[in-house]
N, CA and C atoms of all chains as a GROMACS GRO file, in nm:
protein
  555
    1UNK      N    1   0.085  -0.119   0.000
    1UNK     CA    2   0.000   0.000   0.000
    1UNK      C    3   0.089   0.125   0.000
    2UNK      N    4   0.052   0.197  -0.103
    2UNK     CA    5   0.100   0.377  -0.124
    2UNK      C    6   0.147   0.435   0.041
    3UNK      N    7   0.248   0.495   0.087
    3UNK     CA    8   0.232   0.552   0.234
    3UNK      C    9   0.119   0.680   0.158
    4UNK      N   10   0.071   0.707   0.316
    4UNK     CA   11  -0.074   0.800   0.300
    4UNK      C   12   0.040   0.961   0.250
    5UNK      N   13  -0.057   1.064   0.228
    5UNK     CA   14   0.006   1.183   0.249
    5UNK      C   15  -0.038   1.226   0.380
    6UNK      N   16   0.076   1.233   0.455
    6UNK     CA   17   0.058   1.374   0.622
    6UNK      C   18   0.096   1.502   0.603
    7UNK      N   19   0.014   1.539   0.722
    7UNK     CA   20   0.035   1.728   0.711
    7UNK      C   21   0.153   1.741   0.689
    8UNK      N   22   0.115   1.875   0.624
    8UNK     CA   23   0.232   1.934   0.602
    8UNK      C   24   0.323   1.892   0.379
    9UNK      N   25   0.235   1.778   0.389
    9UNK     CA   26   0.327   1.718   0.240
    9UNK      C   27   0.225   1.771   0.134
   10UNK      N   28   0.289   1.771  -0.010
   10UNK     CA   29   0.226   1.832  -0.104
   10UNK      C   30   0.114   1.674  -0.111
   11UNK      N   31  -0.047   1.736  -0.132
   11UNK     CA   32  -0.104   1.626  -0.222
   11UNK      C   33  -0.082   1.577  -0.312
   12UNK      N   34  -0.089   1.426  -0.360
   12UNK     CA   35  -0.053   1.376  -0.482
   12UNK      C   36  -0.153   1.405  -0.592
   13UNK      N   37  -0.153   1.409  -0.710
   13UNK     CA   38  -0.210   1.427  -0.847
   13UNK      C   39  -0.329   1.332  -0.864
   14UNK      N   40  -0.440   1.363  -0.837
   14UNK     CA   41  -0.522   1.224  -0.875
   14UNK      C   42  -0.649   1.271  -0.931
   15UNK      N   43  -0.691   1.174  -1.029
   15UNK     CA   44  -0.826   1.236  -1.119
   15UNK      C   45  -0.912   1.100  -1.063
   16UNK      N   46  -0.995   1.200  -1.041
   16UNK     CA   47  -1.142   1.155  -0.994
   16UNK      C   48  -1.276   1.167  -1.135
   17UNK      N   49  -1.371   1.156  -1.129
   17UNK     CA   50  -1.475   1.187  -1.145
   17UNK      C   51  -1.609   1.252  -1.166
   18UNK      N   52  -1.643   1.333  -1.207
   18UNK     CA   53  -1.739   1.414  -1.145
   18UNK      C   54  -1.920   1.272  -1.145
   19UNK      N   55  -2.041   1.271  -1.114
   19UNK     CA   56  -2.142   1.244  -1.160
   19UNK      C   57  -2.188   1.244  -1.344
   20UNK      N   58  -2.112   1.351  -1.373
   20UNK     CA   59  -2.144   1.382  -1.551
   20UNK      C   60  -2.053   1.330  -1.597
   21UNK      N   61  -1.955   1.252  -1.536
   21UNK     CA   62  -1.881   1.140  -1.632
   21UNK      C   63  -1.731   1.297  -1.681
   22UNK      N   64  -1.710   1.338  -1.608
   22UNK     CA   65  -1.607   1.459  -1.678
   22UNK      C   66  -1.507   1.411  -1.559
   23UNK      N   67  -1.366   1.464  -1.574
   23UNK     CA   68  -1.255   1.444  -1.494
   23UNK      C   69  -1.208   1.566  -1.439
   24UNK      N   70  -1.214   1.562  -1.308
   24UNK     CA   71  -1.148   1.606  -1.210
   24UNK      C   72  -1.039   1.589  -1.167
   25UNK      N   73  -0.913   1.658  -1.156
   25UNK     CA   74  -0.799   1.682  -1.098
   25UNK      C   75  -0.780   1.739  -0.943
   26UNK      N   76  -0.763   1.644  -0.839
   26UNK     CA   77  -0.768   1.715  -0.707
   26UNK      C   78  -0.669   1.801  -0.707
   27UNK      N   79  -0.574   1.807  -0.777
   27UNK     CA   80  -0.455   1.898  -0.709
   27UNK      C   81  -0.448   2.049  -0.803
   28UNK      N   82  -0.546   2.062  -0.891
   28UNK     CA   83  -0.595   2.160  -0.941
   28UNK      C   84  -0.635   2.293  -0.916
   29UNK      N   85  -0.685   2.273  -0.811
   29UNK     CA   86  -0.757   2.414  -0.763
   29UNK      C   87  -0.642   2.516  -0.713
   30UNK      N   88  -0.742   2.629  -0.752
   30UNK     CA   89  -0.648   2.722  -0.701
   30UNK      C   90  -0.699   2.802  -0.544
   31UNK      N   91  -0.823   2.720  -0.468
   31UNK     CA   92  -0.834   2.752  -0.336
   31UNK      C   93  -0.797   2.685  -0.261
   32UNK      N   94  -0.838   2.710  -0.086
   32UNK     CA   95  -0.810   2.596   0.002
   32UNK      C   96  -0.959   2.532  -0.033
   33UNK      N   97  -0.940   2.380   0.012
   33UNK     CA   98  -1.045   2.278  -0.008
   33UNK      C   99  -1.045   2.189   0.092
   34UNK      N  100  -1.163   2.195   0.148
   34UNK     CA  101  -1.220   2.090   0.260
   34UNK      C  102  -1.242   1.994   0.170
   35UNK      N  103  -1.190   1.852   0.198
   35UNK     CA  104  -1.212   1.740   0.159
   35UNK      C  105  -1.326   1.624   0.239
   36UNK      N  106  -1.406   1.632   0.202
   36UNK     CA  107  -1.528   1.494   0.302
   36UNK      C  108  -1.521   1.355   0.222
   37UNK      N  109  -1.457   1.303   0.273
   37UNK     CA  110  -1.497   1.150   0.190
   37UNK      C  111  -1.554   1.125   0.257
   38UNK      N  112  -1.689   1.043   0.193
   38UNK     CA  113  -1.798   0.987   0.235
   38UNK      C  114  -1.733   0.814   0.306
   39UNK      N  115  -1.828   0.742   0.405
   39UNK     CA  116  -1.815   0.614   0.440
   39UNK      C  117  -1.920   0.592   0.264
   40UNK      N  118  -2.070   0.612   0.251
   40UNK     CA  119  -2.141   0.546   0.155
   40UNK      C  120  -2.217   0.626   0.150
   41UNK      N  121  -2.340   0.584   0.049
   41UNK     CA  122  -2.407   0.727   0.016
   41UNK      C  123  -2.578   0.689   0.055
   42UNK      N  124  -2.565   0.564   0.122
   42UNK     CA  125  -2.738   0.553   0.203
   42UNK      C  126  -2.740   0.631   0.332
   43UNK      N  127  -2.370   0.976   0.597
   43UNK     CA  128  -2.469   1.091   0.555
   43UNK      C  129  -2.497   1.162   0.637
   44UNK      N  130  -2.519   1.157   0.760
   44UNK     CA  131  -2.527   1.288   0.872
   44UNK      C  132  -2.421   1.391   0.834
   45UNK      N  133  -2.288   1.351   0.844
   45UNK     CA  134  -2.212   1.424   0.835
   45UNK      C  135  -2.202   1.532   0.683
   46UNK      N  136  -2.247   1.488   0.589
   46UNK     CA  137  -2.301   1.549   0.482
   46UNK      C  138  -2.374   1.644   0.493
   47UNK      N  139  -2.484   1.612   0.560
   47UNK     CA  140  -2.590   1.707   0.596
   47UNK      C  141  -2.531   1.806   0.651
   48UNK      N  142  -2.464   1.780   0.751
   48UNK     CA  143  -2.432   1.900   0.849
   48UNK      C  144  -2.354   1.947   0.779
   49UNK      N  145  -2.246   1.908   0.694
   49UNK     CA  146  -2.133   2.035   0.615
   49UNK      C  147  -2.255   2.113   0.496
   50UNK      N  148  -2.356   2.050   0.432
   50UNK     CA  149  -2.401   2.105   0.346
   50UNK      C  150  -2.448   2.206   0.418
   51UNK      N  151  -2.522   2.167   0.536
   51UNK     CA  152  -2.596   2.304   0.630
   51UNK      C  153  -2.529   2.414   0.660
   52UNK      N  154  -2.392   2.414   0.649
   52UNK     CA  155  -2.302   2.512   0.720
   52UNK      C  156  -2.210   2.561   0.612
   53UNK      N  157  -2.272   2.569   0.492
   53UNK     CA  158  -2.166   2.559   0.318
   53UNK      C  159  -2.178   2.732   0.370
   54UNK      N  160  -2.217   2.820   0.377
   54UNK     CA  161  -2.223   2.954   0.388
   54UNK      C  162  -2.088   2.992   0.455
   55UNK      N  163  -2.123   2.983   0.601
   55UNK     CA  164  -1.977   2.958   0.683
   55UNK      C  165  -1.840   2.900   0.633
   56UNK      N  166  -1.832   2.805   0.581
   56UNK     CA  167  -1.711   2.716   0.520
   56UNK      C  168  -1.686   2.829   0.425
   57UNK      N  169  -1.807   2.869   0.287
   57UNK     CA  170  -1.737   2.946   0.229
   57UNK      C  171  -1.654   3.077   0.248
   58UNK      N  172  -1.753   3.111   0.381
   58UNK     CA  173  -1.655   3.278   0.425
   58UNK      C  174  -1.511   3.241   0.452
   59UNK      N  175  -1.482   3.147   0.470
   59UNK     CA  176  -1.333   3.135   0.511
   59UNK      C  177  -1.259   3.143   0.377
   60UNK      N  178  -1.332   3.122   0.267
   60UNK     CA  179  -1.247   3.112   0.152
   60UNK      C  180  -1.259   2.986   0.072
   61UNK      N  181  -1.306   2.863   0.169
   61UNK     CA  182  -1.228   2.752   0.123
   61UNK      C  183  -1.382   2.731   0.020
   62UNK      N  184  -1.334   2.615  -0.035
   62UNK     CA  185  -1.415   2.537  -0.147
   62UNK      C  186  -1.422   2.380  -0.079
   63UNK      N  187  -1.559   2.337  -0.111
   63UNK     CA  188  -1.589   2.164  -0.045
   63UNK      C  189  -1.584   2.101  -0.184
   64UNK      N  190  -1.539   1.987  -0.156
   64UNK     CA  191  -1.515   1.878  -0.275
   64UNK      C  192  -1.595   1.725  -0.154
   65UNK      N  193  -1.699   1.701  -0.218
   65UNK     CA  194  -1.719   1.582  -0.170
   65UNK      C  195  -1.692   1.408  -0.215
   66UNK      N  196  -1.634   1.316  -0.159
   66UNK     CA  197  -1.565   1.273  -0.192
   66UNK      C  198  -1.653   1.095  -0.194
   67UNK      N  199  -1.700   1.024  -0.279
   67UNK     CA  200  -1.733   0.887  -0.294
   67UNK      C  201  -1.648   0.804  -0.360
   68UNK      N  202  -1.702   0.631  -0.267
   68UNK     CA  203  -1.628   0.552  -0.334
   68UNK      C  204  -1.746   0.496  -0.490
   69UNK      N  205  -1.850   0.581  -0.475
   69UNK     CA  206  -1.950   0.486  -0.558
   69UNK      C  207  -1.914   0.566  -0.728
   70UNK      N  208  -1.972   0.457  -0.784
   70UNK     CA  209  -1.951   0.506  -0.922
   70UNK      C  210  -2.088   0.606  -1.015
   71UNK      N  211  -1.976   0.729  -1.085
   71UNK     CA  212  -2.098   0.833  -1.117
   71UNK      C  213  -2.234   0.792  -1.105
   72UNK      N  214  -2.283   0.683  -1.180
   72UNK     CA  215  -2.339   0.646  -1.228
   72UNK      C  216  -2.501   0.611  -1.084
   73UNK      N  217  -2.373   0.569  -0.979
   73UNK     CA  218  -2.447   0.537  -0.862
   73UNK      C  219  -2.525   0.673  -0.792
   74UNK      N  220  -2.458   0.781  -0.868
   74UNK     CA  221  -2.478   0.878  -0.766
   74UNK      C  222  -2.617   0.982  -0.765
   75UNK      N  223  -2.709   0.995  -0.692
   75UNK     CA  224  -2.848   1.041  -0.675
   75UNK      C  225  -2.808   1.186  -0.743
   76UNK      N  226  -2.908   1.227  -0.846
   76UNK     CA  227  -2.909   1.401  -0.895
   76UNK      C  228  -2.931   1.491  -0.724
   77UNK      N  229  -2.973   1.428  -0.651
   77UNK     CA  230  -3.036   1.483  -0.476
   77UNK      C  231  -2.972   1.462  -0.406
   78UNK      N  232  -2.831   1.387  -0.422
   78UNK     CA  233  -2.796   1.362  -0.290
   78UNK      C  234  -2.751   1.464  -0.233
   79UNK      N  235  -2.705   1.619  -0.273
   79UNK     CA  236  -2.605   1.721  -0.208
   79UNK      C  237  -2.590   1.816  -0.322
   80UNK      N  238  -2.629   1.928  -0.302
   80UNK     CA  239  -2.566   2.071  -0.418
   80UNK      C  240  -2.428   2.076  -0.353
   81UNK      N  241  -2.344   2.032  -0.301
   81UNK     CA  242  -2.187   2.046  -0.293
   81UNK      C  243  -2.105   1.941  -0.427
   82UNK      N  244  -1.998   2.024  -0.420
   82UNK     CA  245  -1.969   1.914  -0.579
   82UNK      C  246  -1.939   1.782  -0.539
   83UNK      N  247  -1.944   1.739  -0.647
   83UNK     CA  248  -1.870   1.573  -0.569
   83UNK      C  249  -1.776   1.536  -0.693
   84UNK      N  250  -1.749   1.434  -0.648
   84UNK     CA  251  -1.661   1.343  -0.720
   84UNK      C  252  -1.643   1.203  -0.714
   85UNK      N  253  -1.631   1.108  -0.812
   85UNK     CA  254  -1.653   0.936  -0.752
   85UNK      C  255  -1.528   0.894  -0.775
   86UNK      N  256  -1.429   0.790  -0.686
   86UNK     CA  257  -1.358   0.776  -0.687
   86UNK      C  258  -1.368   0.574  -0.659
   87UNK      N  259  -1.426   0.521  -0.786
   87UNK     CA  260  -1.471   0.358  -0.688
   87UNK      C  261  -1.356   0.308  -0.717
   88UNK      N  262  -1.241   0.328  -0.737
   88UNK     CA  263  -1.138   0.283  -0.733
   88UNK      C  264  -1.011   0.336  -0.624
   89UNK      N  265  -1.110   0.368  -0.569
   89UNK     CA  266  -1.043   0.419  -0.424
   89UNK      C  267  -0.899   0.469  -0.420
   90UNK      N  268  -0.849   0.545  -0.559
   90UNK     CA  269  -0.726   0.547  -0.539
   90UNK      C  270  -0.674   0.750  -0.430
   91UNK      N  271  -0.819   0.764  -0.419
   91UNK     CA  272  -0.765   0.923  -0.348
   91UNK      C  273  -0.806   0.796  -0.196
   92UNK      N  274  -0.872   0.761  -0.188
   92UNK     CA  275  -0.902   0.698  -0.064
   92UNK      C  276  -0.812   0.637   0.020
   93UNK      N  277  -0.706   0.591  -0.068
   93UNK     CA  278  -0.591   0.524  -0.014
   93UNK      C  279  -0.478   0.595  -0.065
   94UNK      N  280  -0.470   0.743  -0.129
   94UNK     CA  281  -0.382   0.851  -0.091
   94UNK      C  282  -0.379   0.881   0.035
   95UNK      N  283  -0.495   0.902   0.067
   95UNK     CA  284  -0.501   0.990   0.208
   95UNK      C  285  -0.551   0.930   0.291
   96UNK      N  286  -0.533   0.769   0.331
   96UNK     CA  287  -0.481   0.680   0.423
   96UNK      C  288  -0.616   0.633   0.482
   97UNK      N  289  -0.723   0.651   0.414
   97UNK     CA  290  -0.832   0.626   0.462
   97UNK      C  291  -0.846   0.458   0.488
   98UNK      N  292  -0.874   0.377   0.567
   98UNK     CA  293  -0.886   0.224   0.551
   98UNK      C  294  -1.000   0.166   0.590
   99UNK      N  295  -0.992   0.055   0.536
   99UNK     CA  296  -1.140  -0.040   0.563
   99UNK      C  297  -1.150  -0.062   0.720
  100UNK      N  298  -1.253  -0.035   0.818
  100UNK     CA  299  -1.266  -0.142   0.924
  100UNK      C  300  -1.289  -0.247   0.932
  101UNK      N  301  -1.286  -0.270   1.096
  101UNK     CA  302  -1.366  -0.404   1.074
  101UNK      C  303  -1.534  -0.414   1.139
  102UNK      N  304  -1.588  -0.504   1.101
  102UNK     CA  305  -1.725  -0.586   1.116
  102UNK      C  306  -1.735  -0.491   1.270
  103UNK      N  307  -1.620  -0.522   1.374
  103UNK     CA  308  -1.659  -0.524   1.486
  103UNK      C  309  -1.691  -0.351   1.529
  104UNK      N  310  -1.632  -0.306   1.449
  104UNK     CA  311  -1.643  -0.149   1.539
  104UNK      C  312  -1.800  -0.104   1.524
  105UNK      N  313  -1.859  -0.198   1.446
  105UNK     CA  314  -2.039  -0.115   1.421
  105UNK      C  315  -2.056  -0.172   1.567
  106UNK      N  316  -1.983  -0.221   1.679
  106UNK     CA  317  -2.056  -0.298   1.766
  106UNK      C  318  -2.014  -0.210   1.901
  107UNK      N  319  -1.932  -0.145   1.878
  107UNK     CA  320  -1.828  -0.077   1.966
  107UNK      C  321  -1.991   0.088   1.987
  108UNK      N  322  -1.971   0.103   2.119
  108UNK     CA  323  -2.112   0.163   2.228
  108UNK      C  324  -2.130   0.303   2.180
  109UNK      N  325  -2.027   0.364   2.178
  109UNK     CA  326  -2.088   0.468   2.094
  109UNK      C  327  -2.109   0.504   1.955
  110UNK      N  328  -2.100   0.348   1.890
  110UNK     CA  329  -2.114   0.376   1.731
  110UNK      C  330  -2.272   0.340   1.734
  111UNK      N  331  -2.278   0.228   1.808
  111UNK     CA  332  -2.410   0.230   1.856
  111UNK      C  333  -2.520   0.290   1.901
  112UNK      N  334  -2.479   0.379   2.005
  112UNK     CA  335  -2.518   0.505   2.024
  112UNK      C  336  -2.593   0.609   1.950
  113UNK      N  337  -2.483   0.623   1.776
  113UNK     CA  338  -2.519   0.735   1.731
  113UNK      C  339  -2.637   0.658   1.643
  114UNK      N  340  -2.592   0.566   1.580
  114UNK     CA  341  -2.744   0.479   1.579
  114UNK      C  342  -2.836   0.497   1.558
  115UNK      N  343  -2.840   0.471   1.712
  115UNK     CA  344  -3.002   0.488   1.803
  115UNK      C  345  -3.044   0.645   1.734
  116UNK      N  346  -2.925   0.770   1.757
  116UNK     CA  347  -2.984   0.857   1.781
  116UNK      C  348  -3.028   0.951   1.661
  117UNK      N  349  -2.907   0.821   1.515
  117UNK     CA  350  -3.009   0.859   1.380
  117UNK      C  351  -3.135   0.787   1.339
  118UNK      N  352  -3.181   0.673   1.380
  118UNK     CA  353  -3.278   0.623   1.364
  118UNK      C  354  -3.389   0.725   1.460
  119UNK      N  355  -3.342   0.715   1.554
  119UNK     CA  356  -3.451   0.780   1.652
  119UNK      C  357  -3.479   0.937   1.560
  120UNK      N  358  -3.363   1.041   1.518
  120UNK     CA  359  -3.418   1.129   1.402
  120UNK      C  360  -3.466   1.098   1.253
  121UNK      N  361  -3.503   0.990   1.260
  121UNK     CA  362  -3.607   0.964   1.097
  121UNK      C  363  -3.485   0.908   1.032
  122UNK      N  364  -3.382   0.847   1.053
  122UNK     CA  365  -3.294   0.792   0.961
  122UNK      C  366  -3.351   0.621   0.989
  123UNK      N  367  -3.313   0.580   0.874
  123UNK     CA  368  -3.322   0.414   0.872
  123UNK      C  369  -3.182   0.390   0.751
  124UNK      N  370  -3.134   0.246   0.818
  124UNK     CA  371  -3.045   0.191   0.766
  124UNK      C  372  -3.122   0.140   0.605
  125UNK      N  373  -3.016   0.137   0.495
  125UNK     CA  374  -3.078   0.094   0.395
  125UNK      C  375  -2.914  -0.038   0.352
  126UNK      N  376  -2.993  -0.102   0.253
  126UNK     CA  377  -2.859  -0.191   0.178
  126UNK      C  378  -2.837  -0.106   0.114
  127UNK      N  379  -2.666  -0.149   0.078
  127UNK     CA  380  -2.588  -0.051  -0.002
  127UNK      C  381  -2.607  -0.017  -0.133
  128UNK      N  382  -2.529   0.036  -0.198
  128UNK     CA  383  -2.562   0.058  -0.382
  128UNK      C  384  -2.419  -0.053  -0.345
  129UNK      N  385  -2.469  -0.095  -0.539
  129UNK     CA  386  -2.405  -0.198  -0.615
  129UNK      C  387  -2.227  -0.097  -0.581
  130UNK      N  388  -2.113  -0.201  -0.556
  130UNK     CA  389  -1.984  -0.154  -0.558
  130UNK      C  390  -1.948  -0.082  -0.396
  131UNK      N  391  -2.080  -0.051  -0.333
  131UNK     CA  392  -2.048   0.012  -0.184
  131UNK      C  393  -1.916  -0.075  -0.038
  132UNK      N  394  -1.911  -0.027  -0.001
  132UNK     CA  395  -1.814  -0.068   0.089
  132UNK      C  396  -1.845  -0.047   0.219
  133UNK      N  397  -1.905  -0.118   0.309
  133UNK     CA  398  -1.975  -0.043   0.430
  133UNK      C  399  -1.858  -0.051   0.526
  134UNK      N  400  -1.733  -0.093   0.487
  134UNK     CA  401  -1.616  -0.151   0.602
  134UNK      C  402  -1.512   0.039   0.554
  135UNK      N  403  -1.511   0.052   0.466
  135UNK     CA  404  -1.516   0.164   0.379
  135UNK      C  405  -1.473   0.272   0.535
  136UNK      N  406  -1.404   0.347   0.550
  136UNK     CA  407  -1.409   0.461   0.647
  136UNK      C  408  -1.356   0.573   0.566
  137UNK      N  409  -1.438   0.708   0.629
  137UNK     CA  410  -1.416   0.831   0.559
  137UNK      C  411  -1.359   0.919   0.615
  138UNK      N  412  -1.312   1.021   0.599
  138UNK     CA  413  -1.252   1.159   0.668
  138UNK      C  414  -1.237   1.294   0.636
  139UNK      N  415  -1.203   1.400   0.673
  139UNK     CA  416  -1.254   1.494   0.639
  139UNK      C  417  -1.037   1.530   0.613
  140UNK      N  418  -1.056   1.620   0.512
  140UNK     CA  419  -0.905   1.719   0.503
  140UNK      C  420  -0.908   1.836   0.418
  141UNK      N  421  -0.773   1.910   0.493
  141UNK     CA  422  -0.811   2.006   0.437
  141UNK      C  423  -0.684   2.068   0.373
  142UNK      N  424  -0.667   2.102   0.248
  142UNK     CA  425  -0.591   2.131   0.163
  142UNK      C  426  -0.597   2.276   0.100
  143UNK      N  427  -0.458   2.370   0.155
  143UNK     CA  428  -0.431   2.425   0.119
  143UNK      C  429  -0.443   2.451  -0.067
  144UNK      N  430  -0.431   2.669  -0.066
  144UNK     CA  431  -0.421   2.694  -0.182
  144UNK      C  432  -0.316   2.633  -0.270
  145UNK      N  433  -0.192   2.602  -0.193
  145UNK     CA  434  -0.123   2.553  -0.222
  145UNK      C  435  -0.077   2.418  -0.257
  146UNK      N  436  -0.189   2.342  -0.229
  146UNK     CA  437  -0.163   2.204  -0.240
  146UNK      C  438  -0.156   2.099  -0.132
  147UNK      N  439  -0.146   2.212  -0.046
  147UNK     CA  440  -0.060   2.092   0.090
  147UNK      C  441  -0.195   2.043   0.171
  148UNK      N  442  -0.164   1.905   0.260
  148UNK     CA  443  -0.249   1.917   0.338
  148UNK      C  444  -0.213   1.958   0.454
  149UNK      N  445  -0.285   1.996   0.513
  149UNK     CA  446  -0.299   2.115   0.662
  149UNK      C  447  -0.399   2.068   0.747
  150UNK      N  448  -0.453   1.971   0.741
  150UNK     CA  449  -0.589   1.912   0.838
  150UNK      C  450  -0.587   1.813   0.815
  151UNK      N  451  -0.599   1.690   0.857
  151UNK     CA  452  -0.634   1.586   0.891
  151UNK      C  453  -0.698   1.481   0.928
  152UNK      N  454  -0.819   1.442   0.927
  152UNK     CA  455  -0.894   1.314   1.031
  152UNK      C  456  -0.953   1.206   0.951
  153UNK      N  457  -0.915   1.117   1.006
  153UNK     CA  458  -0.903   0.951   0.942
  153UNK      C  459  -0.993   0.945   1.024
  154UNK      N  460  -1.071   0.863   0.984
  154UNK     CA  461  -1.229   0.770   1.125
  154UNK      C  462  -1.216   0.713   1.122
  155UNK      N  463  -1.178   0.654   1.240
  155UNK     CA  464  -1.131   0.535   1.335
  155UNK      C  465  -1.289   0.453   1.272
  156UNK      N  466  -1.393   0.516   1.311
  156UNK     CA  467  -1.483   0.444   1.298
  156UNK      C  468  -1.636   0.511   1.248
  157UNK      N  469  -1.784   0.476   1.217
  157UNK     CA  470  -1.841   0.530   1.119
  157UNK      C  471  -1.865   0.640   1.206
  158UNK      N  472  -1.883   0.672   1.365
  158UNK     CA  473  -1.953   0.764   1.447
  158UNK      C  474  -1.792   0.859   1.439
  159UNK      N  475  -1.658   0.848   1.404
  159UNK     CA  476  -1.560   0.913   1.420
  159UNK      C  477  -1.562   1.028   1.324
  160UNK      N  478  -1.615   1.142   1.356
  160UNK     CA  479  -1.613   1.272   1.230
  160UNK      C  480  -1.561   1.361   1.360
  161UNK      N  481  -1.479   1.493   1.292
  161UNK     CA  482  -1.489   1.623   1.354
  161UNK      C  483  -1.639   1.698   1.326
  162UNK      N  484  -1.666   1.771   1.430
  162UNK     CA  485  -1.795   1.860   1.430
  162UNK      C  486  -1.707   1.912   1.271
  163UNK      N  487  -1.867   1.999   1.219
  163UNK     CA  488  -1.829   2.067   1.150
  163UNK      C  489  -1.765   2.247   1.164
  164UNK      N  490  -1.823   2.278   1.290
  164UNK     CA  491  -1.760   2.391   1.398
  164UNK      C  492  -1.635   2.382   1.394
  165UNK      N  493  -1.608   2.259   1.430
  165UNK     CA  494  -1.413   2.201   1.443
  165UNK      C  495  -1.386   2.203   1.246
  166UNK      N  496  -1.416   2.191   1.202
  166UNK     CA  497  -1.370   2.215   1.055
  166UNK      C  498  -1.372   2.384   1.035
  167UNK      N  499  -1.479   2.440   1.040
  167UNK     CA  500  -1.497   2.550   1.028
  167UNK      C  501  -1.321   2.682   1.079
  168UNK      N  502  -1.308   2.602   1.192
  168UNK     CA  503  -1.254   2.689   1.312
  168UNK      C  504  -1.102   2.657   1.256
  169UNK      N  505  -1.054   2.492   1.175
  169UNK     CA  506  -0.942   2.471   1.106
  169UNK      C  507  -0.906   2.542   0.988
  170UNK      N  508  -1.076   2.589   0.932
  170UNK     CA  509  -1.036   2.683   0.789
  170UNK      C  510  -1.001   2.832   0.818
  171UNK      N  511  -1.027   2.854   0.952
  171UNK     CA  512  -1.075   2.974   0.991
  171UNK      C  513  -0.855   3.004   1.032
  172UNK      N  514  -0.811   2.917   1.055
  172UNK     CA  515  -0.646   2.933   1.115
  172UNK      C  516  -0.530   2.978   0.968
  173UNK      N  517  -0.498   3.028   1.054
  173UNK     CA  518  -0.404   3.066   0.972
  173UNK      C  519  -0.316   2.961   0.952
  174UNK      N  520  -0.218   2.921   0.813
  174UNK     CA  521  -0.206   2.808   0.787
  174UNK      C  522  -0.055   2.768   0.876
  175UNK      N  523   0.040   2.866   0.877
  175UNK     CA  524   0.122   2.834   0.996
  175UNK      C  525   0.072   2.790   1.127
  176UNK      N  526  -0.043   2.807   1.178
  176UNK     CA  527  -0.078   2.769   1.312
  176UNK      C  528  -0.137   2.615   1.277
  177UNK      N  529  -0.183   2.609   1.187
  177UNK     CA  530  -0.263   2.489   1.138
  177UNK      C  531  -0.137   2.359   1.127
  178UNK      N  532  -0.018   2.405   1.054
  178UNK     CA  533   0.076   2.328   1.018
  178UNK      C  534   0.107   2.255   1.174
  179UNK      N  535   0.113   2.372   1.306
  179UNK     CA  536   0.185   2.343   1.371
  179UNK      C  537   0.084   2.288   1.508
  180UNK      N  538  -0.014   2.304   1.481
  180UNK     CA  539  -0.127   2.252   1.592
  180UNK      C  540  -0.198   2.093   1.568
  181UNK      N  541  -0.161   2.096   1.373
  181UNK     CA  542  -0.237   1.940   1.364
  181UNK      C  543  -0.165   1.833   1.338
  182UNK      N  544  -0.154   1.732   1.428
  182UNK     CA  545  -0.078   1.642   1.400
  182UNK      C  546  -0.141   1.477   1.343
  183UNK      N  547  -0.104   1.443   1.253
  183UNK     CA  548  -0.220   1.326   1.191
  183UNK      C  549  -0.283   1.276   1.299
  184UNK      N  550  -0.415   1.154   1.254
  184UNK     CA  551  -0.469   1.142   1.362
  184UNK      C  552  -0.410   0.956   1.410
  185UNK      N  553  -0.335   0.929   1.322
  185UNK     CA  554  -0.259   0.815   1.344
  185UNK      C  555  -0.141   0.816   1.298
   0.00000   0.00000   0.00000
């Protein structure tokens, strides 16, 4: 398993998803971003 | 999903600080309700941000552990009911909240030990609200 990223380290590059089937880049933005990963979605 | 609720409830606040919410699933687009949340999302069923940022499966036993139990009671008792999962779900699956700098970095932290393990959203609020030197130096992972 990948070691995790801890405070303080740059996030790694990863494309996600959106619902409309389009790709997302987390390390993209140019704000700060609260991240929520869900446990599931019931 | 509680915890959803409550960040969506408090999206006003979160935004005065500046920051932007990215909500984060393991289910695939496809799974995902047009209702579940006006916050953006993103599906990730290949769990590869999930296991960037150290999130891990539990086990069976912690749904058994008293105050997971607890909270439970005290979403059923508010109009919640347990449902079966969507196709690809992971109920062993644990989530967390972080928070990532303009810059990239992360600056916040919390892994859930278990499904009742979230920061208030007050306690998120109050992490966006720090200045990021104090943040660097006040949060230390949560494992």
């Amino acid at each position: 398993m990948p070691k995790a990223v801890q405070v303080g380290e740059t996030i790694p590059g990863i494309s996600l998803s959106r619902p409309d089937n389009t790709t997302l880049e987390l390390s993209e933005g140019s704000a700060t971003l609260l991240l929520v990963f869900l446990r599931h979605l019931r | 999903m509680a915890h959803l609720v409550e960040v969506q409830d408090r999206i006003s606040e979160i935004r005065l600080t500046g920051a932007d919410v990215l909500v984060v699933t393991l289910s695939a687009p496809s799974s995902v309700p047009a209702t579940l949340t006006t916050l953006p999302i993103a599906c990730d069923p290949g769990r590869l941000a999930y296991r960037a940022f150290g999130l891990e499966r539990g086990r069976l036993s912690m749904f058994f552990r008293p105050h997971v139990l607890a909270r439970y009671v005290r979403l059923i008792f508010s109009g919640w009911f347990p449902k079966s999962p969507e196709s690809g779900e992971d109920l062993l699956q644990l989530g967390g909240d972080f928070i990532v700098s303009a810059a990239h970095k992360l600056v916040f932290a919390h892994r859930s030990r278990d499904p009742a393990d979230r920061p208030t959203v007050g306690e998120l609020i109050h992490q966006l609200q720090l200045p990021m030197q104090t943040r660097l130096l006040a949060t230390s992972p949560s494992f």
